[in-house]
N, C-alpha and C positions, 0 to 999 in steps of 0.2 A: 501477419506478424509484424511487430514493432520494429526497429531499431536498436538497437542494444548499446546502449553509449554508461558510462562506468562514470557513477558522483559517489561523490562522500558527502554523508550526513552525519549533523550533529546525532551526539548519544541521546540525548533529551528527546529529539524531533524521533530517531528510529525505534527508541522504546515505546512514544506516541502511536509511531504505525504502526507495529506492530501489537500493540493493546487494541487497536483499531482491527486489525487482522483478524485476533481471537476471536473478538464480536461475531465481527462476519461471518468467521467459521461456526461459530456455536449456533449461529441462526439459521446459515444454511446447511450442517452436517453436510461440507464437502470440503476438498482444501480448494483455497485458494492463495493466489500466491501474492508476495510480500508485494511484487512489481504491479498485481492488479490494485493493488490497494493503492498505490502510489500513482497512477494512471487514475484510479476513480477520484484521488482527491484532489490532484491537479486539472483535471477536466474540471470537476466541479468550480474551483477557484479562478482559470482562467478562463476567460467569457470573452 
């Protein structure tokens, strides 16, 4: 398990991830959570 550290995001950026979310959901028929989506797109972006 993570660290749990508390950001505020732009309304633009969070309605983005979570549009990003739904995807995910609908492809996998399971939840997943708002924090993984935000962790998979950050992994991906920082290298």
């Amino acid at each position: 398990m993570g660290k749990r550290i508390t950001i505020v995001l732009d309304d633009d950026l969070a309605k983005k991830l979570r549009i990003i979310q739904s995807k995910m959901i609908a492809k996998s028929s399971s939840h997943i959570s708002f924090s993984k989506v935000i962790n998979e797109k950050l992994k991906k972006s920082i290298k």
